[in-house]
C-alpha positions in Angstrom: 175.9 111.2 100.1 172.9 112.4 102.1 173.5 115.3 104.0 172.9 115.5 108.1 170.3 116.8 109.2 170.6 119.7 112.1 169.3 122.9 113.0 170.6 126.3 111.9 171.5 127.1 115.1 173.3 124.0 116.1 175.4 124.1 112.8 176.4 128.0 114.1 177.5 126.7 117.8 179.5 124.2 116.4 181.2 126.4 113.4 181.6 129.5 115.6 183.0 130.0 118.9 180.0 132.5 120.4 181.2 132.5 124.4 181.7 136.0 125.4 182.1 137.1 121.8 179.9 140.3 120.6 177.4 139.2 117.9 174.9 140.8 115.3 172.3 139.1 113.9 171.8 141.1 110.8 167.3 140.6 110.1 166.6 139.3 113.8 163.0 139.1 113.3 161.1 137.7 116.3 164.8 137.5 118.0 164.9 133.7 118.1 168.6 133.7 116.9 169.5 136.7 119.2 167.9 135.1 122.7 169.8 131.7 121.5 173.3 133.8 121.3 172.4 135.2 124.8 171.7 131.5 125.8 175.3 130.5 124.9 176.9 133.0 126.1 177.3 135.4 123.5 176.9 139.3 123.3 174.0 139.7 120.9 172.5 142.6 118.4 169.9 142.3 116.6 169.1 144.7 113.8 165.9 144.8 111.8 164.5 147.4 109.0 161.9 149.0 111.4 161.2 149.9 115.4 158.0 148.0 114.4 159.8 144.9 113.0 161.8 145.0 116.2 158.7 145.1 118.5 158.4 141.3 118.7 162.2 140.8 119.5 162.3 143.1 122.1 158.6 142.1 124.0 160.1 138.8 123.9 163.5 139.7 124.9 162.9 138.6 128.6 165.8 140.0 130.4 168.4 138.5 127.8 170.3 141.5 128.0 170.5 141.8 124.1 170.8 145.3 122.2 168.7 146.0 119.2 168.5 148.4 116.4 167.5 149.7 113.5 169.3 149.1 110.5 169.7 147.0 106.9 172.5 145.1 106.1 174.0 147.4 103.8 174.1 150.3 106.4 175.1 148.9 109.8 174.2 151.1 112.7 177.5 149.8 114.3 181.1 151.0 114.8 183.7 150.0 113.1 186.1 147.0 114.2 183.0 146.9 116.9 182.2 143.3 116.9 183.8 139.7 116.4 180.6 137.5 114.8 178.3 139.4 111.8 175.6 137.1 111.4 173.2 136.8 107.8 171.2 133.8 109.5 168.6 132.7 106.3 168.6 136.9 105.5 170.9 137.6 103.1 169.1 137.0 100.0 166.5 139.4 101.5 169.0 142.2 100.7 168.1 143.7 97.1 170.8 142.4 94.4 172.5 145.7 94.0 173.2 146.1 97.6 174.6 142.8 98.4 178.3 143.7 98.1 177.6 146.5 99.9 176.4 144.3 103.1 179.0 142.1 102.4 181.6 145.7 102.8 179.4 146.6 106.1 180.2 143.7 107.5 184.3 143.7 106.8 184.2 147.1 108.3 182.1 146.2 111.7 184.2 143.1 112.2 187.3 143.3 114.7 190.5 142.0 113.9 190.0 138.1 113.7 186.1 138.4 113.5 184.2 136.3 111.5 180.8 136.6 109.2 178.7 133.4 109.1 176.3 133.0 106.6 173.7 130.6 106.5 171.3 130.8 103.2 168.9 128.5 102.2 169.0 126.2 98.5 167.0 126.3 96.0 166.2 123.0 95.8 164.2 120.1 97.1 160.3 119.5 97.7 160.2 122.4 100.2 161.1 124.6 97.7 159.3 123.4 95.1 156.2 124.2 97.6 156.6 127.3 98.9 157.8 128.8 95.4 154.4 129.0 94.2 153.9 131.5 96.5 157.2 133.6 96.0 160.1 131.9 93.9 162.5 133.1 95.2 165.3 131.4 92.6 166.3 134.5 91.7 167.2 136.1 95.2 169.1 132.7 96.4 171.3 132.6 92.9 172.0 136.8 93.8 173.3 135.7 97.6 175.5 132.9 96.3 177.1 134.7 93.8 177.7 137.3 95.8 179.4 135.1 98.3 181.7 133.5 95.5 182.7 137.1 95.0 183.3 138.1 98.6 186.9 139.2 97.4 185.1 142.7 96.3 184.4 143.2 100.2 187.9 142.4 101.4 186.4 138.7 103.2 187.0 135.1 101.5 185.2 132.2 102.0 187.0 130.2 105.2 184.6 127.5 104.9 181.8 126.0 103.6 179.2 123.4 105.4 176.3 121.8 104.0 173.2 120.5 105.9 169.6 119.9 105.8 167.2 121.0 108.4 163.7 119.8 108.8 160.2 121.1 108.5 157.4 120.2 109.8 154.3 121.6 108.4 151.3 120.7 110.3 148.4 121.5 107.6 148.2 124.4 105.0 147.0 126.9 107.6 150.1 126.2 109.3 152.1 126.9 106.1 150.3 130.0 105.4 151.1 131.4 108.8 154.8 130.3 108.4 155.0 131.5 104.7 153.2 135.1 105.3 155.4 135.7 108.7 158.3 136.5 106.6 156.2 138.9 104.4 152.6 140.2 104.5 152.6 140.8 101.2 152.7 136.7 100.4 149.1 136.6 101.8 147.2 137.7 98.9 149.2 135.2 96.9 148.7 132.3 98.8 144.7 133.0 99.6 144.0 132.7 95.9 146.6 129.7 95.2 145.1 127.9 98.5 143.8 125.0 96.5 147.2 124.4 94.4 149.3 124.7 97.6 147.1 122.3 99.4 147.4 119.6 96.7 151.1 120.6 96.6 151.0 120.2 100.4 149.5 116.6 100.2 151.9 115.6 97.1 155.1 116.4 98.7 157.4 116.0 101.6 156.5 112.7 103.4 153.6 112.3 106.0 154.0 112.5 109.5 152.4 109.4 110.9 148.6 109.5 111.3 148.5 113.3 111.6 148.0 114.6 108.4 151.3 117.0 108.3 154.7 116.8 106.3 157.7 116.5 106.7 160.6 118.2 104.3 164.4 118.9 104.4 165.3 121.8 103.6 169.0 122.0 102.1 171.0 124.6 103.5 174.6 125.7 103.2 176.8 128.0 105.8 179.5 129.7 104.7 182.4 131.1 107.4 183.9 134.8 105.7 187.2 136.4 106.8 189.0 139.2 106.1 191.8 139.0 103.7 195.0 139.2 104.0 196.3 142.8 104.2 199.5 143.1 101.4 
């Protein structure tokens, strides 16, 4: 059965209830996520690595009254029982392998009584990722975040549900994929200048073609996962 295709954010409005409720967005980035929670109502956070990875979020902050910080996943510059929504939106594979339980625990202990922690990971699988994983494969990353989540028991959350959906990508022409593929990391650049002529006949193989324009179109497939806190005995 194919699944529906959505946005990320649409599949969080209609999983979570965000109204008045105090979110982080653990690995903001640009602060897309965080200006949407702010949109609908929501208390936002975001938290990135560095003051300089936060610059963009905050310049384009705009008056949305959000907070952010500095701070990893796995050390949450928050209080404890100090917010009701703990948010990994496509981030927590980012969080090395041996800390993951550890973010996992940092969220349990920032989440108030009835809180939730949504997490929204991207698969590894489909033509999407078959592209962009000659430029970082990140197999091994994904597999570390799912199996984490299947252990969430070690961080005192369980899984409360699980959704799967596809979202779509639109990649205009391979300069458009390099600037999409090296905004998530600098480091990809190098790697993707000296496969350029792979990735373009990768580019032109896969996906399907978007009218006369020359792009391509993909699904990504993406599942969300809704963690609470256990039961106390």
């Amino acid at each position: 059965m194919a699944r529906e295709v959505t946005t990320d954010f649409g599949v969080l409005k209609r999983l979570v209830e965000l109204a008045g409720k105090r979110v982080v967005d653990v690995g903001c980035g640009t602060g897309i996520l965080v200006r949407g929670l702010a949109q609908a109502g929501a208390r936002p956070i975001g938290i990135e690595v560095s003051e300089s990875q936060l610059a963009e979020a905050i310049a384009a902050d705009a008056g949305a009254g959000a907070r952010y910080l500095v701070g990893r996943g796995e050390q949450l510059p928050l209080e404890d029982s100090s917010v009701d929504v703990v948010v990994f939106m496509r981030s927590l594979h980012h969080v090395a392998p041996d800390q993951l339980t550890n973010a996992l625990l940092e969220s349990a202990r920032v989440l108030a009584p009835g809180g939730v922690v949504y997490v929204s990971e991207p698969l590894a699988d489909g033509d999407y990722f078959e592209l962009v994983s000659m430029v970082d494969d990140e197999r091994g990353a994904r597999r570390a975040a799912q199996a984490a989540l299947e252990d969430a028991a070690r961080a005192g959350l369980k899984r409360a549900r699980t959704f799967e959906y596809d979202v779509a990508v639109e990649i205009a022409d391979l300069d458009a994929l390099r600037a999409r593929t090296v905004r998530v990391d600098p480091q990809r650049a190098e790697i993707f200048d000296r496969r350029r002529e792979g990735l373009g006949a990768a580019l032109a193989r896969l996906g399907e073609p978007i009218g006369d324009s020359g792009g391509r179109r993909f699904r990504q497939p993406m599942r969300a996962d809704i963690l609470v806190a256990l039961a106390s005995d």
